[in-house]
N, C-alpha and C positions, 0 to 999 in steps of 0.2 A: 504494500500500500504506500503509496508517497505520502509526504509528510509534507504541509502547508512551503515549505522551503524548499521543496523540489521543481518549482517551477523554473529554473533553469539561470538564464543572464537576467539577474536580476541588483549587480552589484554596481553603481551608479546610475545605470540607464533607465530612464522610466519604462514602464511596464504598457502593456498595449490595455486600451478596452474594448473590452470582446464585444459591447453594445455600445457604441456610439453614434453620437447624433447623424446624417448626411448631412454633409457640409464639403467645400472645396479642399482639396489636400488630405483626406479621408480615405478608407480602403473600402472597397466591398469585399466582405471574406465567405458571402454565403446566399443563397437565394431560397425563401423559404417555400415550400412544397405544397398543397393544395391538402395535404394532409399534416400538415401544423408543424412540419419536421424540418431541419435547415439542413440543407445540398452545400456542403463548403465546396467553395472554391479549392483549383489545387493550390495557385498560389494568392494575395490579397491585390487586388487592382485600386492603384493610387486613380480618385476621381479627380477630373478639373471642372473647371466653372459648368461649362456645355451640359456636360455627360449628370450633374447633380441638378442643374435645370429643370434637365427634362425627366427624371424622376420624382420631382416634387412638383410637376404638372401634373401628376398624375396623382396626389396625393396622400401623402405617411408612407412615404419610401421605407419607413422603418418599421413596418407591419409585413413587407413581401421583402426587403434585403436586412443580411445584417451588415452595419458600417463598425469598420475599426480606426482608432484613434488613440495618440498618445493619451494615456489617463490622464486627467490633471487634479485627479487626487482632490487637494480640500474648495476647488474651486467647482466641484459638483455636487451638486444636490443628495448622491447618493453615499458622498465620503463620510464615514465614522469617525474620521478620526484616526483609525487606524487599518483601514480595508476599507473593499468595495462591501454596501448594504445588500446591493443585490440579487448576492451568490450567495449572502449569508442568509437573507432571509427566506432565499428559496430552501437551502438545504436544511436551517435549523428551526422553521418553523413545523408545529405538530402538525400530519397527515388528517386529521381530523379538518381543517380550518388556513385558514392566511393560504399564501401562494403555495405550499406544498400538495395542497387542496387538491389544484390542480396539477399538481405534474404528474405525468401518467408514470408507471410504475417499470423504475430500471431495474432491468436486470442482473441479478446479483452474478460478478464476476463478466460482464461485457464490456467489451472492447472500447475504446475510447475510438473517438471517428478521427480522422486524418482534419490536421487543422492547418494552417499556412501558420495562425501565431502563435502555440502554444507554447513553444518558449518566452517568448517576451508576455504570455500574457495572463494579465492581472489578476481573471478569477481561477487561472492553474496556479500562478504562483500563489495563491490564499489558501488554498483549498483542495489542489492538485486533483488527481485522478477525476476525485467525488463532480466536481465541475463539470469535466469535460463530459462527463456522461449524462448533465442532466442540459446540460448548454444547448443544443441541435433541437429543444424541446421549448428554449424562450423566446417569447417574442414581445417586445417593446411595443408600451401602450403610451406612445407620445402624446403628451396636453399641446391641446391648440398654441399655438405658437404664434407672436408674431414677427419673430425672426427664424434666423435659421438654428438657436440653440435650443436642442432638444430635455424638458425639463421631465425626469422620465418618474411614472410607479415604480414599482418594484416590477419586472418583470413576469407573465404570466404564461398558463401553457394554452395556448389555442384548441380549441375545439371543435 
């Protein structure tokens, strides 16, 4: 089992986040599935102005891709203090209730899915293994926004 510190290069560099907002200079790392699952990319595609245009014409780019982004930590909504909220409150909230509610049910001893950032990224290096397996199951429920930064819930499992 890895341990919170096995997420890899994590010694100066900031850490990627596996859910961030579309915006320019941003990656797409995944395209979610008609079945609530997320298809990662092999490798993450840096967006430019154009190409995040015209997905946010189409609107909540972040309901059908997931974007990655340097974390910035205490400058998000979702920062504790000390990790990301997100991963935490999917994985340690009770199966009864809260966002765990809804995750559909991993299976014990499965394979983590092929990621382009799981080295640099912020909910493996928290939480390692346990993450990646419940990750391909979240999807960001972006508040109306009237820019481009995405003020996010806790992430939930589509249904």
């Amino acid at each position: 089992m890895d341990s919170p510190d096995s997420g890899g290069n994590q010694d100066k560099k900031r850490l990627a986040c596996p859910s961030g907002p579309c915006h320019e200079g941003g990656s797409v790392i995944g395209v979610m599935t008609e079945q609530g699952r997320l298809a990662y990319l092999p490798m993450p595609v840096v967006m430019d102005a154009a190409f995040v245009a015209g997905l946010q014409e189409a609107g909540y780019p972040e309901r059908r891709y997931r974007f990655s982004r340097p974390c910035v930590e205490s400058a998000c909504s979702q920062w504790t203090g000390r990790g990301c909220a997100v991963v935490d409150h999917v994985l340690d909230e009770p199966s009864d209730g809260g966002c765990a509610g809804h995750r559909p049910p991993v299976e014990p001893g499965g394979s983590r899915p092929t990621c382009g950032i799981r080295r640099d990224c912020r909910w493996f290096a928290q939480r390692g293994s346990a993450a990646c397996l419940i990750c391909p199951t979240l999807v960001a429920e972006p508040a109306e926004r009237p820019d481009t930064e995405t003020r996010r819930t806790p992430a939930r499992h589509t249904r």
